[in-house]
N, C-alpha and C positions, 0 to 999 in steps of 0.2 A: 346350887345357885350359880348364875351365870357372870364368870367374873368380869365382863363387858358390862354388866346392867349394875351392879354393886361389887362393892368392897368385898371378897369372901374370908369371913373370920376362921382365921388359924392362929395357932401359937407361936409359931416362928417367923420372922422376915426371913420369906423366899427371893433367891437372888438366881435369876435366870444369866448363865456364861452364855456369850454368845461371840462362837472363835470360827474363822474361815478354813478348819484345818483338821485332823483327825482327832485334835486336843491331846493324846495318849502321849504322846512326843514332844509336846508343847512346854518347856520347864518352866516360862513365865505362867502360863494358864493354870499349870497345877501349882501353880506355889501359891498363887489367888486362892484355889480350892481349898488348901491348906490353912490358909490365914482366916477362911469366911466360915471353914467349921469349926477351927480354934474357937470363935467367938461365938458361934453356937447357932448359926443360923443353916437355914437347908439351902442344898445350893441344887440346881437341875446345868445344864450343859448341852447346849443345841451344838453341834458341829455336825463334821461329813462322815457316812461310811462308805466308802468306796466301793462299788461292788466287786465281788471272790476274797476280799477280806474276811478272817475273822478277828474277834476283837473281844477281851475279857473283858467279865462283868467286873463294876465299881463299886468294892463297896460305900455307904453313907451317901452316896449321891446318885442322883438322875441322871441319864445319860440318854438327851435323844439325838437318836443318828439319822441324817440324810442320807438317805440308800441314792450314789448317782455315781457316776464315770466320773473318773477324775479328769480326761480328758477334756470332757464335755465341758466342766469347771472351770478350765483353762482356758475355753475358746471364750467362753459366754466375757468373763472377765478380761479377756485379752481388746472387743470390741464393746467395752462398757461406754467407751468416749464419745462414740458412735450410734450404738442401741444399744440404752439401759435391761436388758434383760436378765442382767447379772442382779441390780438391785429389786425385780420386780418377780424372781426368784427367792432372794434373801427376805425380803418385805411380807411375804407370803407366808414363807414358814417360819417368822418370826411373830406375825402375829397369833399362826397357832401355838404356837410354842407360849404365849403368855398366857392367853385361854386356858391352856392345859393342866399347865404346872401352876397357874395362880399365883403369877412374877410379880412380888413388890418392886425389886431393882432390878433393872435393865443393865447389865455389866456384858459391855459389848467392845471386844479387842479388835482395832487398827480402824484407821480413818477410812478408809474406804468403805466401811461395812455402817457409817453413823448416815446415810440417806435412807439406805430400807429401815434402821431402825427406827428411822424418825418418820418414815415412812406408815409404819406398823404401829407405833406408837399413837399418832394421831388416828386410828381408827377405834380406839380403846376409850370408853368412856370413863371410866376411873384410870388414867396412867398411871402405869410406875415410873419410878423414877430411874433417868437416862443416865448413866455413867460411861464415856467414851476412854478406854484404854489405850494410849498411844504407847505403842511399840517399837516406833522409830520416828523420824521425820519424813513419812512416806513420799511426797512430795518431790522430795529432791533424791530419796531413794530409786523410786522409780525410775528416776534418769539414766541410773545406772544400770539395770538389768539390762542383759543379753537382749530378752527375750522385745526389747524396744528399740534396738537399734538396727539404724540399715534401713538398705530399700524393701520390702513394702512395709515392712513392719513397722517403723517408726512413724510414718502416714496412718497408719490402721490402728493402733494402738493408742495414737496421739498422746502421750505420756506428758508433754506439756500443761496439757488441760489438767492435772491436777493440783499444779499451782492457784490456780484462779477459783478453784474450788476450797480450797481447805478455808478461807474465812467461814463459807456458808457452812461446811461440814463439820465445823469447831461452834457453831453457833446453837447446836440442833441440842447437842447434850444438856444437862442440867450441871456433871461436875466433867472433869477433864483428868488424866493420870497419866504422869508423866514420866519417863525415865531417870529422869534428873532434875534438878536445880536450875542448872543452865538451859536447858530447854525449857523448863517452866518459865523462868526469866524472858526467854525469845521470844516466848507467845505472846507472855505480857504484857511486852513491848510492844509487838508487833498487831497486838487488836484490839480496842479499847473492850468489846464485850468480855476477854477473859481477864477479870478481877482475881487479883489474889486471892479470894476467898473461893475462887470455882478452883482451883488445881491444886493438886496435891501431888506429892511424888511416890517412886515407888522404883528404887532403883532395883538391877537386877541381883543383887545382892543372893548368895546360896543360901538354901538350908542348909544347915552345919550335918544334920542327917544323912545330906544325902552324901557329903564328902568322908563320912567312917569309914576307916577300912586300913587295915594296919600294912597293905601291901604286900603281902605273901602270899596272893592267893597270884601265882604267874596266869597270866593266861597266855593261846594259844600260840598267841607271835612272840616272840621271842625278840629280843633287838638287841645283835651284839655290838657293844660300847666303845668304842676304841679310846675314845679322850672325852670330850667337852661335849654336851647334848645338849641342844637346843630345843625346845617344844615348840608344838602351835597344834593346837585340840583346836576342833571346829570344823563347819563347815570351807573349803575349797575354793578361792577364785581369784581373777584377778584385782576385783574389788578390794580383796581380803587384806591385800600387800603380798600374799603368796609367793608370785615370782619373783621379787625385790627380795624378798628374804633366802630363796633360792640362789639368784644370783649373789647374795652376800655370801653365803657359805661356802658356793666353789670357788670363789676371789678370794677369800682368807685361805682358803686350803690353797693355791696357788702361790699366795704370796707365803707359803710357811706355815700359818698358823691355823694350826690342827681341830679341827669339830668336823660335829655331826647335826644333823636336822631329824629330829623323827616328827612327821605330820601325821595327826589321827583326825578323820573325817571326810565326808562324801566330798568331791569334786562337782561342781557346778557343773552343768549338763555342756553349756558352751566352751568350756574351756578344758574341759575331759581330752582334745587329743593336744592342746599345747600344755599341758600338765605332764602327762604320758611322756611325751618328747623332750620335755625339760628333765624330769628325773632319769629319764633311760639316756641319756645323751653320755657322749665318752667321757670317761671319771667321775661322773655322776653316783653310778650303782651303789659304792660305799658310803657314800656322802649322805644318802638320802634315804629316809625308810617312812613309807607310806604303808599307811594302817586304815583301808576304807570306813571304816565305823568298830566299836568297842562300844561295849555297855557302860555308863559312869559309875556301873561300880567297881570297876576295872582299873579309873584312872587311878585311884593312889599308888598301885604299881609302878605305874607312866611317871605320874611327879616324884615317885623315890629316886627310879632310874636317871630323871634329866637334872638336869645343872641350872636352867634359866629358862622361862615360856616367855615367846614373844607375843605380843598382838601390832601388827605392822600395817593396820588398814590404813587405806588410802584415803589422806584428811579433806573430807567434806563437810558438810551441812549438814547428812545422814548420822555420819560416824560421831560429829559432833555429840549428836542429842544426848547419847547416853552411853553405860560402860556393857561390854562383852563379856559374856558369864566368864568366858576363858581367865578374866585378868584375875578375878575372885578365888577360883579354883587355883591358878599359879599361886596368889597370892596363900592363901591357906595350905597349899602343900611345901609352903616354905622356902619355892623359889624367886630367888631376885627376879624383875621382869624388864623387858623393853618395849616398849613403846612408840611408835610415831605420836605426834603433837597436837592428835584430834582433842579438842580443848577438856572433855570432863575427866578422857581418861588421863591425861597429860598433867588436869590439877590435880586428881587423887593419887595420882604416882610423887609429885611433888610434895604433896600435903603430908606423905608418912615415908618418903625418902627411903619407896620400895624396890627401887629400880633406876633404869636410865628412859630419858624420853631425847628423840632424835627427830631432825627436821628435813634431813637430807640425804639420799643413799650413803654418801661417805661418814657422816655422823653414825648412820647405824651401823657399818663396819668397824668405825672406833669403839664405839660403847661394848660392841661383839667382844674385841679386839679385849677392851680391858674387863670385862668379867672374867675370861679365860684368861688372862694373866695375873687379876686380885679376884683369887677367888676364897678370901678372907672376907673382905668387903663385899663379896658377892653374897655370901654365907649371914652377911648380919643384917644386908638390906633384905631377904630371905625374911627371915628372924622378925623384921619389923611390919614387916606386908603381915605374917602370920598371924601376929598379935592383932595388930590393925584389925585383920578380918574377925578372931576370936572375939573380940570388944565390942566392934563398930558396925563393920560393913559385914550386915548380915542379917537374917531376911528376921530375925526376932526384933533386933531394932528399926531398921530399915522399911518395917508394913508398919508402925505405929502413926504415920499419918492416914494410912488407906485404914488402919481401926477405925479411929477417932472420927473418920469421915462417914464410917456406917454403923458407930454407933447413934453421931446426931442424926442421920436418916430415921433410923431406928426409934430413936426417942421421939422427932415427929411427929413419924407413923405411927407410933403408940398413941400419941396426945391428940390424933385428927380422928382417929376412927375407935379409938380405947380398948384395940385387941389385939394387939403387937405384944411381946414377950423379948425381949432381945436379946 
């Protein structure tokens, strides 16, 4: 039966992922996956396969790939501002993709990607229903990228222009998901169409699964210790706070007081030769131990080894919206953290008194300053992040609004067509 022309009757609510990215590496997208089988519905997964990749099969779910050049991806999106041919792409194979797999919900991650689906959606005579996954506050994200600044590119790109869009692109979904509270709250405010009742959160909180791992298994890089180890897991950049926490470490090791840095994670493609230059620079070498990527199941090694994880981004709009897997992961491996004063990560460091949070280079030299000198109190703000995370912040409590949200879909769609099972 032709899922355009009628309802087609199955057992389970099918829930089509629809991510702009390989999904394989995506740890928000598969913890969705995670939560949507928990509860026993079939999940299918439109994203990209690059072409000369290979890529393992999944088991319990669907996986359809876009065979395309990544490059190619790059450009079409880089002049979306310009010619939409980025969303008239996406639109395209979004509406085969509902045809196919017989999509009750439409569970479609980052703002950018809610035109074609709403695009596609409006061609469908029986829709499913829209669920918009926000990932960041792309909007003001976008401002930041490399890849939009400067002469031509920030004319060509026009990154501005997606300010003036996210009311229409928030307007298109049926429900909204959000990183936080605080973000949820922003929206709120800021649109009369999204009611309380359209958003729901979904912080990035870990699977405690995926953080097992008793730390002996060494892997290949080795990082010998001298005193006090600092972390930062993650991706690379100046965005990041990177080079400010760089410069903290060779200023305290100058002024006397002894640490190390180890950074695990790719380097942003723009800032790859002042990265480069900042850790090779004279007295650096000892200072600093870069680890381009590691598997996570690696990292408990990393958090036994270090003393405190920073996350030092650079306080925006973006960084506001929500928290970085990194502070979860520090936080569960039982190190104290520090922080800049991006406001959701700044309350929940506050709210369990797991760390220090800093608003100025000099404050984050002090706070450095006094971890490696009370490192008793270091040891018990550790101790309470831990717990915090065992308890709270973590993806078993933390998806109980994003259930509750598809179960009443669920029940609905039971009660309109009387062949839903949920």
């Amino acid at each position: 039966m032709d899922r355009d022309s009628d309802r087609v009757v199955h057992s389970k609510l099918v829930v089509g992922l629809v991510v702009d990215n390989e999904f394989d590496n995506d740890p928000r997208v598969n913890r969705m996956v995670s939560i949507l089988l928990d509860e026993g519905y079939s999940v299918s997964v439109l994203c990209y396969g690059y072409m000369g990749r290979q890529y393992q099969e999944r088991d319990k779910i669907v996986v359809r790939r876009i065979t395309v050049l990544r490059r190619l991806i790059d450009i079409l999106f880089f002049f979306e501002n310009l010619i939409p041919l980025f969303d008239l792409f996406w639109s395209y194979h979004i509406r085969k993709f509902i045809l196919s797999d017989r999509i009750d919900v439409l569970h479609v991650n980052d703002l950018y990607l809610s035109r074609p689906a709403h695009m596609a959606v409006a061609q469908m005579r029986v829709k499913p229903v829209f669920i918009l996954d926000l990932h960041e506050n792309f909007p003001v994200a976008v401002l930041s990228y490399n890849w939009t600044k400067g002469f031509p590119r920030k004319h060509l790109s026009l990154p501005g222009r997606w300010s003036s869009k996210e009311e229409r692109y928030l307007s298109y979904p049926d429900y909204i998901i959000t990183l936080s509270e605080y973000y949820a709250d922003q929206l709120s405010g800021k649109f009369n169409f999204t009611e309380e009742k359209r958003i729901v959160v979904l912080p990035n909180y870990p699977d405690l699964d995926e953080l097992e791992g008793d730390g002996q298994d060494q892997p290949e890089v080795q990082v010998s210790k001298k005193d006090f180890l600092f972390l930062y897991f993650g991706a690379v950049g100046e965005r990041r706070g990177i080079f400010t926490l760089i410069d903290a470490v060779s200023d305290l090791n100058i002024e006397g007081v002894s640490c190390q840095l180890l950074i695990i994670g790719p380097v942003d493609k723009a800032d790859q030769k002042r990265f480069s230059d900042c850790i090779n620079r004279k007295g650096m070498r000892d200072l600093i131990v870069h680890i381009p990527w590691t598997d996570v199941s690696r990292l408990p090694y990393y958090l036994g080894i270090s003393d405190a994880g920073v996350a030092p981004f650079v306080v925006n709009e973006q960084h506001d919206s929500g928290i970085a897997n990194k502070l979860f992961q520090y936080m569960y491996g039982g190190l104290p953290v520090i922080v800049s004063s991006c406001a959701a990560q700044k309350e929940m460091v506050e709210k369990y008194s797991s760390g220090y949070v800093y608003d100025s280079y000099n404050e984050l030299k002090l706070v450095m300053k006094k971890l490696i000198e009370e490192r008793e109190a270091g040891m018990e703000m550790g101790a309470r992040g831990r717990e915090a995370v065992i308890k709270n912040l973590n993806m078993t409590s933390g998806s109980l609004q994003v259930k509750s949200l598809y179960r009443d879909i669920a029940s609905r769609l039971t009660s309109a067509d009387g062949s839903k099972q949920g």
